[in-house]
PyMOL Python script that loads the backbone (N, CA, C, O; Angstrom):
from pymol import cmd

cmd.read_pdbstr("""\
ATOM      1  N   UNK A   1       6.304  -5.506  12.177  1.00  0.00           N
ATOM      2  CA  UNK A   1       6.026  -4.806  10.947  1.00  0.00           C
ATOM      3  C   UNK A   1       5.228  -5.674   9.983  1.00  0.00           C
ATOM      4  O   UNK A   1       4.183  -5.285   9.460  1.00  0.00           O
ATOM      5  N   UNK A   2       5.769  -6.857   9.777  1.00  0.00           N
ATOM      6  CA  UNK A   2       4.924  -7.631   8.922  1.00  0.00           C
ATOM      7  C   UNK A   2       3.104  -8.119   9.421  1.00  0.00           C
ATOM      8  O   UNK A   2       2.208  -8.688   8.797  1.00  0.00           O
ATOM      9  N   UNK A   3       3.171  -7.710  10.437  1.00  0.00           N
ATOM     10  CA  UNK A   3       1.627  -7.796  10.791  1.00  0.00           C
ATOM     11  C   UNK A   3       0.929  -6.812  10.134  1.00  0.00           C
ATOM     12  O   UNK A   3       0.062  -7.013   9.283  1.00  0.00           O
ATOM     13  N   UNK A   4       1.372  -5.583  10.597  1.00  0.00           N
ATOM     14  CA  UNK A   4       1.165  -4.387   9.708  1.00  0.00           C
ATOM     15  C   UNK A   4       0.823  -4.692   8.321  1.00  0.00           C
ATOM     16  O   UNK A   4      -0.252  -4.745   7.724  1.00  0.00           O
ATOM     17  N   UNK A   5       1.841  -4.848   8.032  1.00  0.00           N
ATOM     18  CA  UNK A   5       1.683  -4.865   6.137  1.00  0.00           C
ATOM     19  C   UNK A   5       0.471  -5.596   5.992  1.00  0.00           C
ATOM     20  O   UNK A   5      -0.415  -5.026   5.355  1.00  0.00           O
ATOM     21  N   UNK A   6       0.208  -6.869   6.494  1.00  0.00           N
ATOM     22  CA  UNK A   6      -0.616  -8.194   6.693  1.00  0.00           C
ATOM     23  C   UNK A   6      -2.137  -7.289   6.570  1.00  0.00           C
ATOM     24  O   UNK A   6      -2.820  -7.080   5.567  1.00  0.00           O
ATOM     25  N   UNK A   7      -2.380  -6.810   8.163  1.00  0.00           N
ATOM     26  CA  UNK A   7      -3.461  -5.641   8.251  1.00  0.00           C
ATOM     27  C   UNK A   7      -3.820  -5.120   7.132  1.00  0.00           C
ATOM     28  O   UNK A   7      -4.921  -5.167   6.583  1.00  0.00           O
ATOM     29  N   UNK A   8      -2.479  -4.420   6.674  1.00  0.00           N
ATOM     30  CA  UNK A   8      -3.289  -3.318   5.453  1.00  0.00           C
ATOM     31  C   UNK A   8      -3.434  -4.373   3.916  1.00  0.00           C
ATOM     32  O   UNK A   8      -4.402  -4.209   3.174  1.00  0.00           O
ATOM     33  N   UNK A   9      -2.777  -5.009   3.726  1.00  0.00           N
ATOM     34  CA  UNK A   9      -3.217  -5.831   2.211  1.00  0.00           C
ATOM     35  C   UNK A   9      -4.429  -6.324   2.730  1.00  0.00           C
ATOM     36  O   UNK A   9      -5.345  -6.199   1.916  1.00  0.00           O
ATOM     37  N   UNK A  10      -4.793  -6.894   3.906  1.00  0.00           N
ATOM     38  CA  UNK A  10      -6.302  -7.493   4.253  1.00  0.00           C
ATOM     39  C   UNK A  10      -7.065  -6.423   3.554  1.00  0.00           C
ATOM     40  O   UNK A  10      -7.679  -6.636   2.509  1.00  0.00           O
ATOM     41  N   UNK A  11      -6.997  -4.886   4.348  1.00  0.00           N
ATOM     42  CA  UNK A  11      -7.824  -3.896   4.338  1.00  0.00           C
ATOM     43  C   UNK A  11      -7.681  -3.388   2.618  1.00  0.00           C
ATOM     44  O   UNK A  11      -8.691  -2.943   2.074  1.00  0.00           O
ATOM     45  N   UNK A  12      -6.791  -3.459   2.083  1.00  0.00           N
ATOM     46  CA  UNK A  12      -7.000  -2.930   0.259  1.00  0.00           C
ATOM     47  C   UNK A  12      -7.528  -4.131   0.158  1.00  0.00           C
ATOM     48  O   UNK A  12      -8.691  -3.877  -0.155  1.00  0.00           O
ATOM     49  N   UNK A  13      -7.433  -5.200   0.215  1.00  0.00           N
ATOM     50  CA  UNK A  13      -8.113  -6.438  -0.672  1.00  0.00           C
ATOM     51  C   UNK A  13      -9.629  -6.200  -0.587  1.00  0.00           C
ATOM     52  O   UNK A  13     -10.519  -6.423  -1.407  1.00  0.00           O
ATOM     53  N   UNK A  14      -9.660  -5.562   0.934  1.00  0.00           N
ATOM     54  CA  UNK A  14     -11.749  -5.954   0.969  1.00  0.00           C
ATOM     55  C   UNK A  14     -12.541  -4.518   0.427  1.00  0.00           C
ATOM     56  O   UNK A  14     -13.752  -4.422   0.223  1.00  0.00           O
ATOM     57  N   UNK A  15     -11.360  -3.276   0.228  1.00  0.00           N
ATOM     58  CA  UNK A  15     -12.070  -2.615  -0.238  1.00  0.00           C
ATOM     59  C   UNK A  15     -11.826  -2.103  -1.752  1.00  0.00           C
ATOM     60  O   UNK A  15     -12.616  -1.358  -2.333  1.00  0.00           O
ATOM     61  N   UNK A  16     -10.446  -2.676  -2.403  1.00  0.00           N
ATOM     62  CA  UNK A  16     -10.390  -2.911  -3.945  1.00  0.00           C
ATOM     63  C   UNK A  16     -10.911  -3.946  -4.305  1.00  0.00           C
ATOM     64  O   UNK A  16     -11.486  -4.060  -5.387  1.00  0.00           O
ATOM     65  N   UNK A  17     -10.818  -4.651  -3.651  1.00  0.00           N
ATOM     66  CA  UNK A  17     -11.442  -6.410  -4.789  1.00  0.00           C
ATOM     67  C   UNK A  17     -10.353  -6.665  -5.609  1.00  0.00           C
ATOM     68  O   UNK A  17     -10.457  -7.078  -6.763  1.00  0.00           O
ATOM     69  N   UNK A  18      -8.935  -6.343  -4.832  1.00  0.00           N
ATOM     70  CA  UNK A  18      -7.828  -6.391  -6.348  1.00  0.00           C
ATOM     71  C   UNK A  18      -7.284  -7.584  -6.316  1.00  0.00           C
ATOM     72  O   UNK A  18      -7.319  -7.949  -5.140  1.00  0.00           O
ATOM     73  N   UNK A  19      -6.756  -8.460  -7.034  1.00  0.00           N
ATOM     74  CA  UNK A  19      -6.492  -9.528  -7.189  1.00  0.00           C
ATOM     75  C   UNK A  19      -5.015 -10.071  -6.486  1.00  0.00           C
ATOM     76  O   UNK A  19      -4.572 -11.202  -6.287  1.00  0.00           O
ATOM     77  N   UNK A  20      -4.676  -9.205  -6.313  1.00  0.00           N
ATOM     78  CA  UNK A  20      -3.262  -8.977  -5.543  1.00  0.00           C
ATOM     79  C   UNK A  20      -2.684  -7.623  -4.842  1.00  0.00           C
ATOM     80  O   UNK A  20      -3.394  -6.852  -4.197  1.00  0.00           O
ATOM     81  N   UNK A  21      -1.483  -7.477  -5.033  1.00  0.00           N
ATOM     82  CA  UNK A  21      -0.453  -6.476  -3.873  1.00  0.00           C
ATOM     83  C   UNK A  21       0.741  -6.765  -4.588  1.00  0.00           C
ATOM     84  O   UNK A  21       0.952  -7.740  -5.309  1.00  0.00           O
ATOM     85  N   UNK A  22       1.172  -6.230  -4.434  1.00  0.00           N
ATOM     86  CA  UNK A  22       2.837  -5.294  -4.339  1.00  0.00           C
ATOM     87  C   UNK A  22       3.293  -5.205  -3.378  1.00  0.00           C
ATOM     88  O   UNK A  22       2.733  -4.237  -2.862  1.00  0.00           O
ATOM     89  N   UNK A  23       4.150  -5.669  -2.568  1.00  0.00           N
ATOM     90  CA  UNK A  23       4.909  -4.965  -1.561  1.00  0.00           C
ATOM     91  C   UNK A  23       6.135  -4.822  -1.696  1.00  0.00           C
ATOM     92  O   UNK A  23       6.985  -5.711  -1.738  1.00  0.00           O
ATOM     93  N   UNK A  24       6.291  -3.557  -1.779  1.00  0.00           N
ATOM     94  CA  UNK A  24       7.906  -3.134  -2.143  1.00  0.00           C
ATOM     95  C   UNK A  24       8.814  -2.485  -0.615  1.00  0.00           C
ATOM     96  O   UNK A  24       8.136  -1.939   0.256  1.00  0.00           O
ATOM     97  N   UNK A  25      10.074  -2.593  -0.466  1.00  0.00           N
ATOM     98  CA  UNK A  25      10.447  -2.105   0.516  1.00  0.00           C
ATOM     99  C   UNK A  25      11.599  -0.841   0.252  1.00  0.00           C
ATOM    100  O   UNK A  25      12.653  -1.243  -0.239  1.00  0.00           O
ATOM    101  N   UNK A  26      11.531   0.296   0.462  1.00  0.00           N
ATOM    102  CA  UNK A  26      12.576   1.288   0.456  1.00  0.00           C
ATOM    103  C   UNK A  26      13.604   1.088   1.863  1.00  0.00           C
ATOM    104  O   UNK A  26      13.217   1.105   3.031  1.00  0.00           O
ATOM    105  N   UNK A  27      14.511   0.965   1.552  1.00  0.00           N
ATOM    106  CA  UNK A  27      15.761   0.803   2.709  1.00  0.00           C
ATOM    107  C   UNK A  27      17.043   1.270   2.667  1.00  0.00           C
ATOM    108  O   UNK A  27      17.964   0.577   2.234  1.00  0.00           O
ATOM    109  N   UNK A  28      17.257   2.917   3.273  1.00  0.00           N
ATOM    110  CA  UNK A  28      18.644   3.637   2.955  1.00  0.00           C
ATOM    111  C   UNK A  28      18.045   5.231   2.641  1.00  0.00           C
ATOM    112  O   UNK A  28      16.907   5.412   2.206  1.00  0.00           O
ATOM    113  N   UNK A  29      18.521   5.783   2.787  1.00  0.00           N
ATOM    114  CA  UNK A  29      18.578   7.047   1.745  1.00  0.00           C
ATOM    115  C   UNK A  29      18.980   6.796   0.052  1.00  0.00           C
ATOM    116  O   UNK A  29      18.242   7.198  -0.847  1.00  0.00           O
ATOM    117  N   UNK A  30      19.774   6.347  -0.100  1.00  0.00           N
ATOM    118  CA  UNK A  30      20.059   5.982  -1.916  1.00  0.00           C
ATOM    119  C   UNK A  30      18.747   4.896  -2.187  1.00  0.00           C
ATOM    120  O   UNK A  30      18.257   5.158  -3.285  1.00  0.00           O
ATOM    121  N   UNK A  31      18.180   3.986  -1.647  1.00  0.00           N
ATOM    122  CA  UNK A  31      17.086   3.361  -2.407  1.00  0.00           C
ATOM    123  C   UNK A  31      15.873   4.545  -2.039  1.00  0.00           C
ATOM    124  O   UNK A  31      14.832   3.919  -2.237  1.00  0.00           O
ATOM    125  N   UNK A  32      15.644   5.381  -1.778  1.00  0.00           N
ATOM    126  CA  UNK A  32      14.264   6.410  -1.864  1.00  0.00           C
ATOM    127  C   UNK A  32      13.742   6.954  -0.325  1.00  0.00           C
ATOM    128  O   UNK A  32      13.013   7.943  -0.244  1.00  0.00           O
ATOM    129  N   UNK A  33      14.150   6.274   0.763  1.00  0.00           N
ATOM    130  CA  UNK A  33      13.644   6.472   1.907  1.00  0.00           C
ATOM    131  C   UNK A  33      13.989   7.928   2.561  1.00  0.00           C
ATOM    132  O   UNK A  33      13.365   8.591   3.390  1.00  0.00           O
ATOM    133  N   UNK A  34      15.196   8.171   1.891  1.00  0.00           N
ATOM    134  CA  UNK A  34      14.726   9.732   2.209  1.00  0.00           C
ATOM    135  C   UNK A  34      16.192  10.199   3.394  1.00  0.00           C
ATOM    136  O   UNK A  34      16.945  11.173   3.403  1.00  0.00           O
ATOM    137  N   UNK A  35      16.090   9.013   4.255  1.00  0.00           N
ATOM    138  CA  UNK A  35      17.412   9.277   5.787  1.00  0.00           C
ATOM    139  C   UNK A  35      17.677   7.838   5.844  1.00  0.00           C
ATOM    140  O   UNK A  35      16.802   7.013   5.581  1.00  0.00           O
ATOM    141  N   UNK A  36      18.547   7.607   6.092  1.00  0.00           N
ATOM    142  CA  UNK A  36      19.287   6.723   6.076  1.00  0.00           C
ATOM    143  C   UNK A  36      19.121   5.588   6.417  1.00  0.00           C
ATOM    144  O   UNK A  36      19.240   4.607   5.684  1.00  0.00           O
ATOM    145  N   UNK A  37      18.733   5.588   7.944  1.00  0.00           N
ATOM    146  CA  UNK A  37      18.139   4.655   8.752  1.00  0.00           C
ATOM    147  C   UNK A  37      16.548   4.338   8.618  1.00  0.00           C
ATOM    148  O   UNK A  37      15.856   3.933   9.551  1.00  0.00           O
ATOM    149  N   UNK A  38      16.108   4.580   7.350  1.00  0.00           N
ATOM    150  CA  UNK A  38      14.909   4.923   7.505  1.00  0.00           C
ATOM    151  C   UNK A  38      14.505   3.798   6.620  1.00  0.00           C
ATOM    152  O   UNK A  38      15.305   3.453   5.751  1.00  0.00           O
ATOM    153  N   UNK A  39      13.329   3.162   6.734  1.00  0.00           N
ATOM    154  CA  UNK A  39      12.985   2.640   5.733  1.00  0.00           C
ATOM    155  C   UNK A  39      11.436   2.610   5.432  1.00  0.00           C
ATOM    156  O   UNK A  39      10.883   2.842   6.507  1.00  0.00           O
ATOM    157  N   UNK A  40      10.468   2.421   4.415  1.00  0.00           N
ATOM    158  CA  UNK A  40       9.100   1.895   4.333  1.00  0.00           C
ATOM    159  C   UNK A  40       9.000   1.265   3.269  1.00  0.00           C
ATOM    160  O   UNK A  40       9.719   1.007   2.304  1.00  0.00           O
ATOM    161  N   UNK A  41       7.348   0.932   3.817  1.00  0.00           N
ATOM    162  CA  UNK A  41       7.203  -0.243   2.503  1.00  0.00           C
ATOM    163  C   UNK A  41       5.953   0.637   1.946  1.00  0.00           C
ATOM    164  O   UNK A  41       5.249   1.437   2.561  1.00  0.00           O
ATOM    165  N   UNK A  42       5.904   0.237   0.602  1.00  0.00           N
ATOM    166  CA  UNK A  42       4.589   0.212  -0.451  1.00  0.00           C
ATOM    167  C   UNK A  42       3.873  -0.696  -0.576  1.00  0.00           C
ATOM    168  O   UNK A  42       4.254  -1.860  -0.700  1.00  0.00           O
ATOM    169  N   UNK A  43       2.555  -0.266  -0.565  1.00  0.00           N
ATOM    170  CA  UNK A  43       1.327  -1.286  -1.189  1.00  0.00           C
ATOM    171  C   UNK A  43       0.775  -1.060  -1.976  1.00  0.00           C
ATOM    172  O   UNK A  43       0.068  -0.065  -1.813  1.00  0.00           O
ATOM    173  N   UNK A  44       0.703  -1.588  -3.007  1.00  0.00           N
ATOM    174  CA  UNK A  44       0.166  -1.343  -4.531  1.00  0.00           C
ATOM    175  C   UNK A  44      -1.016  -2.230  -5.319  1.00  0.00           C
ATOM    176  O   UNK A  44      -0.856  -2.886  -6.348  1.00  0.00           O
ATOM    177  N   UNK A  45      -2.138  -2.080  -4.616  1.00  0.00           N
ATOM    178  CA  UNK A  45      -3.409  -3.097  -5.492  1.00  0.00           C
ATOM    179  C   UNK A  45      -2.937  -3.134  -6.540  1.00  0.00           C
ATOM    180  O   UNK A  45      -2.308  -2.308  -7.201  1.00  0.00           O
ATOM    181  N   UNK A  46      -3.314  -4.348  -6.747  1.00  0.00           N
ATOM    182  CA  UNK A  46      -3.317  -4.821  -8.552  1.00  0.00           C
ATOM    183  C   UNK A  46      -4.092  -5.723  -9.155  1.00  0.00           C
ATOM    184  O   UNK A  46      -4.406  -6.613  -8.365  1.00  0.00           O
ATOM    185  N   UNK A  47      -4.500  -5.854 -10.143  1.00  0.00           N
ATOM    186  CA  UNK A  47      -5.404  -6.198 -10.592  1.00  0.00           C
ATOM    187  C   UNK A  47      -4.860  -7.236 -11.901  1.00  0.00           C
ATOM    188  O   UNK A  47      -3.814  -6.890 -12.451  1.00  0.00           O
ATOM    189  N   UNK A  48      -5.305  -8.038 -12.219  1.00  0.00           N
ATOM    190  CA  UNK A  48      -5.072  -8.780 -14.048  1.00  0.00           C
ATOM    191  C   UNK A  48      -5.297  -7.836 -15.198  1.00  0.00           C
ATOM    192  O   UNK A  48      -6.439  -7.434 -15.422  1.00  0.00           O
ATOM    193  N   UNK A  49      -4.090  -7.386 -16.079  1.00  0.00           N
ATOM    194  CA  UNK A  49      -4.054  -6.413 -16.875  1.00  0.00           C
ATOM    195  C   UNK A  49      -3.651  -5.071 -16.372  1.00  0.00           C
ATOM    196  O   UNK A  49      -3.468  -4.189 -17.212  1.00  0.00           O
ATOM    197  N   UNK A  50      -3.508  -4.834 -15.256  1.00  0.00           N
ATOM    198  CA  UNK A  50      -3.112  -3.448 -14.841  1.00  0.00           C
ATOM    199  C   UNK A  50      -1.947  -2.961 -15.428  1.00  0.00           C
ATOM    200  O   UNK A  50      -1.408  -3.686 -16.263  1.00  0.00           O
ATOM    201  N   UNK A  51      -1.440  -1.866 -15.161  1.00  0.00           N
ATOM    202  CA  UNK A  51       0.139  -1.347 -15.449  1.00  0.00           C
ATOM    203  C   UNK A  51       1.309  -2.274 -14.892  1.00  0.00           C
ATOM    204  O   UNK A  51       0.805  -3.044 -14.074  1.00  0.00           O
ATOM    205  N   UNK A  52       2.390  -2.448 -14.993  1.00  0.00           N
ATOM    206  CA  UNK A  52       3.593  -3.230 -14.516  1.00  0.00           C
ATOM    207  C   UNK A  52       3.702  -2.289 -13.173  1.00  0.00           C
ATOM    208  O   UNK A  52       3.336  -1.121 -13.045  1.00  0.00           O
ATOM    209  N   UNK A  53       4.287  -3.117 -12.262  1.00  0.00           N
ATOM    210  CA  UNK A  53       4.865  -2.169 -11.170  1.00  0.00           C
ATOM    211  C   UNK A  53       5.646  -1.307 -11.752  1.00  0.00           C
ATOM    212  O   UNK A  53       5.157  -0.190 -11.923  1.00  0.00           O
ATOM    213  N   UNK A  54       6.950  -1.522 -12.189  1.00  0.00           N
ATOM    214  CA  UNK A  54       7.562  -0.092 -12.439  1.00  0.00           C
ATOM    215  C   UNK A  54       6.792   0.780 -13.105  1.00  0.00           C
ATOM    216  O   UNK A  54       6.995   1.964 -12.838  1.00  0.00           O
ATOM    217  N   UNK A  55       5.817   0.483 -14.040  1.00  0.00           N
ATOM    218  CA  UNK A  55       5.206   1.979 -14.174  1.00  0.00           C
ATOM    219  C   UNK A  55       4.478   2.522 -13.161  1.00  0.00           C
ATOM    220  O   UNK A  55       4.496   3.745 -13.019  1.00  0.00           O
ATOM    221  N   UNK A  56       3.744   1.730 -12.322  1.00  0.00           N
ATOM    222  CA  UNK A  56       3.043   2.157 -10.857  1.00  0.00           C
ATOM    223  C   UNK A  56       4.655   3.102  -9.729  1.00  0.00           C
ATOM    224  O   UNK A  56       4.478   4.073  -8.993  1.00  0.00           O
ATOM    225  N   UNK A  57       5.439   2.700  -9.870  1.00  0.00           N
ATOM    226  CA  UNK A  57       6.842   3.355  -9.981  1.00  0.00           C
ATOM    227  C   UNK A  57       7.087   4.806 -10.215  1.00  0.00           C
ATOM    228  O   UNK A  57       7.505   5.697  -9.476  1.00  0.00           O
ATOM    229  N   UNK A  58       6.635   4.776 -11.690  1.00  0.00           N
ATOM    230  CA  UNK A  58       6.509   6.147 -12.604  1.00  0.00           C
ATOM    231  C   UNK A  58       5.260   6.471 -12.806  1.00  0.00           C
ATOM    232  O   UNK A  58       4.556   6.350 -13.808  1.00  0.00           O
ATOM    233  N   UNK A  59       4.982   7.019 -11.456  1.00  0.00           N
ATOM    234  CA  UNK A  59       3.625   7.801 -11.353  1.00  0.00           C
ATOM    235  C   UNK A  59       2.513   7.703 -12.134  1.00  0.00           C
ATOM    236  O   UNK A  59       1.661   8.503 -12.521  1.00  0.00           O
ATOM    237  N   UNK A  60       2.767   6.257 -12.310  1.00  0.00           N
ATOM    238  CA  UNK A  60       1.227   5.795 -13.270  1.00  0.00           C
ATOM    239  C   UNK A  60       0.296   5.745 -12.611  1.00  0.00           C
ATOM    240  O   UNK A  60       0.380   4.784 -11.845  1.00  0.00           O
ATOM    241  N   UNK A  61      -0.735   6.383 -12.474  1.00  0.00           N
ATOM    242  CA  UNK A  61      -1.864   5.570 -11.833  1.00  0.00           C
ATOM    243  C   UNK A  61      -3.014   4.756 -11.735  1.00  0.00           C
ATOM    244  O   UNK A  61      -4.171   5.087 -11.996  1.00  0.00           O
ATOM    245  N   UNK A  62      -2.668   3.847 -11.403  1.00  0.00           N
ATOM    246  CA  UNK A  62      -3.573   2.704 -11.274  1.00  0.00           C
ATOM    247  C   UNK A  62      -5.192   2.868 -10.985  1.00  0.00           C
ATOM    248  O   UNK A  62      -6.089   2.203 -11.504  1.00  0.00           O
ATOM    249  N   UNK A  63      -5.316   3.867 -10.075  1.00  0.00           N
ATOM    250  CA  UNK A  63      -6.874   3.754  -9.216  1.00  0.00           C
ATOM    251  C   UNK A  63      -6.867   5.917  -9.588  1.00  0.00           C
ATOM    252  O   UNK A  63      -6.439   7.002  -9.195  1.00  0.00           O
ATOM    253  N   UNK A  64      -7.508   5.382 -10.372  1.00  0.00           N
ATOM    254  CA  UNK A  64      -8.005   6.653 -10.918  1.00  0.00           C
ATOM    255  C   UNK A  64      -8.890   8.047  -9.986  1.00  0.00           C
ATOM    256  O   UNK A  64      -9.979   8.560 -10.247  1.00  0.00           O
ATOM    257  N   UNK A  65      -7.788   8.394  -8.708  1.00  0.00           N
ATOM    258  CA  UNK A  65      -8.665   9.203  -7.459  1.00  0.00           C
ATOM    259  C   UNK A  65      -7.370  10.413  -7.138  1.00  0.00           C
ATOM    260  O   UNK A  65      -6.549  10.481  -8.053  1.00  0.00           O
ATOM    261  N   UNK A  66      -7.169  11.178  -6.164  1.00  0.00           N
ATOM    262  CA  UNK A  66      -6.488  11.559  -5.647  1.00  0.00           C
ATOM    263  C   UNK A  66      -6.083  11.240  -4.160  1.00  0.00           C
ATOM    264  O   UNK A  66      -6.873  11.532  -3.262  1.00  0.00           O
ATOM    265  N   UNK A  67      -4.950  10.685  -3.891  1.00  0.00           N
ATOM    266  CA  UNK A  67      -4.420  10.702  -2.928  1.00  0.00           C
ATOM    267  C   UNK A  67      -5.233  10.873  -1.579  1.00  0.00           C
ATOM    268  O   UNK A  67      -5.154   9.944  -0.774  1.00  0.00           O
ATOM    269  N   UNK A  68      -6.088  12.092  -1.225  1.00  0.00           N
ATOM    270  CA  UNK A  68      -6.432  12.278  -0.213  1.00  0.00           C
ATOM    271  C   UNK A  68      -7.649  11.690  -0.222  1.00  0.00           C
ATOM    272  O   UNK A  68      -8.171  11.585   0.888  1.00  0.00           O
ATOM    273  N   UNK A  69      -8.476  11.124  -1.488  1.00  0.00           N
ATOM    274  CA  UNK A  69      -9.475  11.018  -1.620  1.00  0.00           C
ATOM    275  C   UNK A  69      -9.136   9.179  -1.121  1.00  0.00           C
ATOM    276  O   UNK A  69      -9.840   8.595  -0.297  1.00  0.00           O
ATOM    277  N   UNK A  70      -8.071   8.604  -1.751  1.00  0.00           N
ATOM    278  CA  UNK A  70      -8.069   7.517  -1.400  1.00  0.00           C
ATOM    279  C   UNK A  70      -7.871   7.317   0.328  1.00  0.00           C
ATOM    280  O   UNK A  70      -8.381   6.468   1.059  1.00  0.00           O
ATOM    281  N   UNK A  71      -7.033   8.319   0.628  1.00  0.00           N
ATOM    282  CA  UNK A  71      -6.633   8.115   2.350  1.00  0.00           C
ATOM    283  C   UNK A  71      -8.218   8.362   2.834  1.00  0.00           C
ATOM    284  O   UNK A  71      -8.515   7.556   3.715  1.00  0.00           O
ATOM    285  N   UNK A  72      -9.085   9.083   2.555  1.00  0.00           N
ATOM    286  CA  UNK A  72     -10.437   9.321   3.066  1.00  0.00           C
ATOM    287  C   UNK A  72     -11.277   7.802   3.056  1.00  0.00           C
ATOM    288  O   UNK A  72     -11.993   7.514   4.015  1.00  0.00           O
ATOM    289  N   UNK A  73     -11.150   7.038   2.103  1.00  0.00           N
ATOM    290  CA  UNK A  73     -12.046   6.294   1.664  1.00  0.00           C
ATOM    291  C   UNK A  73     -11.547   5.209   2.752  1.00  0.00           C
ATOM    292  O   UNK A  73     -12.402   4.620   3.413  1.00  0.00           O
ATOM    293  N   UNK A  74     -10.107   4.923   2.958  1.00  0.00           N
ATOM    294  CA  UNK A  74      -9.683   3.982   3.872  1.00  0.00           C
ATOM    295  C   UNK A  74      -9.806   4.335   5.253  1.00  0.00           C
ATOM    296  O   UNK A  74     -10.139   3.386   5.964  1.00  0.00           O
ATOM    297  N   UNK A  75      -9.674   5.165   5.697  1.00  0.00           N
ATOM    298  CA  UNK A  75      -9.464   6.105   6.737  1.00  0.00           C
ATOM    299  C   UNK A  75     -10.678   4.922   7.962  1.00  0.00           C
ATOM    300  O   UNK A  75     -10.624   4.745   9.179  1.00  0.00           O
ATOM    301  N   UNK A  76     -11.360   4.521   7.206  1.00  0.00           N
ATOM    302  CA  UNK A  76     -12.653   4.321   8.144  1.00  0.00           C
ATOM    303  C   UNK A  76     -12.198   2.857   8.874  1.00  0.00           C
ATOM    304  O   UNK A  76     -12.130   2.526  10.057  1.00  0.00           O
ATOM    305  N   UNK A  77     -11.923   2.151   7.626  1.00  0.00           N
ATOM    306  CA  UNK A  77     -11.463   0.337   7.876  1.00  0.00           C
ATOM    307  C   UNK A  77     -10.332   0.392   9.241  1.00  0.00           C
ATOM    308  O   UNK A  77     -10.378  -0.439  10.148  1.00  0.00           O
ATOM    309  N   UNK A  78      -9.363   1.490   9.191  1.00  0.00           N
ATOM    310  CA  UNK A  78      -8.513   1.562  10.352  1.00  0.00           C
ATOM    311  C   UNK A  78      -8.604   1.833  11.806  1.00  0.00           C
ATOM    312  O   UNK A  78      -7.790   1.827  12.730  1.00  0.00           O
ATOM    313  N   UNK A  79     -10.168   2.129  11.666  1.00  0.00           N
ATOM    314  CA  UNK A  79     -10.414   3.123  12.814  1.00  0.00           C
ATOM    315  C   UNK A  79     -11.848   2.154  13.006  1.00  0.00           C
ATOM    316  O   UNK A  79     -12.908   2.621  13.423  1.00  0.00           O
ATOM    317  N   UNK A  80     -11.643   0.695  12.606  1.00  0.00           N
ATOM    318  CA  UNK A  80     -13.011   0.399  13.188  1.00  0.00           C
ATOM    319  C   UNK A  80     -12.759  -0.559  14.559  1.00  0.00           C
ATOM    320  O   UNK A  80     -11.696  -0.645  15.173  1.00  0.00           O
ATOM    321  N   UNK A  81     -13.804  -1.136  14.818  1.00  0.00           N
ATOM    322  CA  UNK A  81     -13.015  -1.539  16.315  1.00  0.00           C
ATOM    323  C   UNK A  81     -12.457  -2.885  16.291  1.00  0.00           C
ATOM    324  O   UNK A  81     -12.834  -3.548  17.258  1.00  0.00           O
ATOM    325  N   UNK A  82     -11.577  -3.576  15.387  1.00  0.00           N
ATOM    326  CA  UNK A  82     -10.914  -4.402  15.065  1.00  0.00           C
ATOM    327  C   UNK A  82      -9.393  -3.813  15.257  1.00  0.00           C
ATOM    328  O   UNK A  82      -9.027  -2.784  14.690  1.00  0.00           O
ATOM    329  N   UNK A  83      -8.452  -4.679  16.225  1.00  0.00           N
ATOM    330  CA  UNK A  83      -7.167  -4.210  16.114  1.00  0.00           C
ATOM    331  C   UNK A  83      -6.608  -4.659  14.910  1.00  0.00           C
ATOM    332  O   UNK A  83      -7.090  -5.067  13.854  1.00  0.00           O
ATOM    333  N   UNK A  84      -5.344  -4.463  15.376  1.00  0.00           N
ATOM    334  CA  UNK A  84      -3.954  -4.939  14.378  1.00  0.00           C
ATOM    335  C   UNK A  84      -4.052  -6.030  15.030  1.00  0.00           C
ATOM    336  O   UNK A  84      -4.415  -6.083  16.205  1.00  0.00           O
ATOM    337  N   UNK A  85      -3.663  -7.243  14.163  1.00  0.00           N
ATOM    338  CA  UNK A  85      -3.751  -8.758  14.537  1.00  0.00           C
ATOM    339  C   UNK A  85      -2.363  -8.764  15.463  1.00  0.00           C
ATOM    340  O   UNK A  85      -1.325  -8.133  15.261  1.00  0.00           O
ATOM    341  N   UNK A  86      -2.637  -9.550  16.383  1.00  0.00           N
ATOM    342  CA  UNK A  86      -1.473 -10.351  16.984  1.00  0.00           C
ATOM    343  C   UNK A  86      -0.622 -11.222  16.569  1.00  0.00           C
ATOM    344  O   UNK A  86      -0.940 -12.313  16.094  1.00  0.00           O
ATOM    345  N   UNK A  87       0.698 -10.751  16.735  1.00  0.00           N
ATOM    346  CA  UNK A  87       1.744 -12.158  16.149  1.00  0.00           C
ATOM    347  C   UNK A  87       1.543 -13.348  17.018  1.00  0.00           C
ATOM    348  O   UNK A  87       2.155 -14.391  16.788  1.00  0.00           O
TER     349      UNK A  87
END
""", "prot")
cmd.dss("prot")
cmd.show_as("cartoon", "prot")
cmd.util.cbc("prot")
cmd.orient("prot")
């Protein structure tokens, strides 16, 4: 999993230019994941001066797009012919 995460902060860093990440982890049904056994993580560009995470939390948004528009824009970096790094 942590390669993963690794992968994708590479892939927001080269196409935000953001100065950092967030990685938050949901784990349980009572912390947000939804089923029990379930867990994921968040990635949250960030930048110097941005919102605090918890307001990125409370549906602040940071990157001023919609959702699908952002999954479109990334969509490409995942699908190029570079794998997921090896542990």
């Amino acid at each position: 999993m942590w390669d993963t995460i690794q992968w994708c902060v590479a892939i927001l860093k080269e196409h935000f230019h953001c100065q950092g990440i967030n990685v938050g982890l949901n784990l349980g049904e009572a912390a947000g994941a939804g089923i029990r056994e379930h867990l994921h993580f968040h990635l949250v560009p960030r930048w110097n001066g941005d919102s605090s995470f918890m307001a990125v939390l409370d549906e602040v948004r940071t990157i001023p797009e919609h959702l699908s528009s952002t999954y479109n824009t990334l969509q490409p970096y995942f699908n190029r012919s570079e794998t997921l790094p090896k542990a």
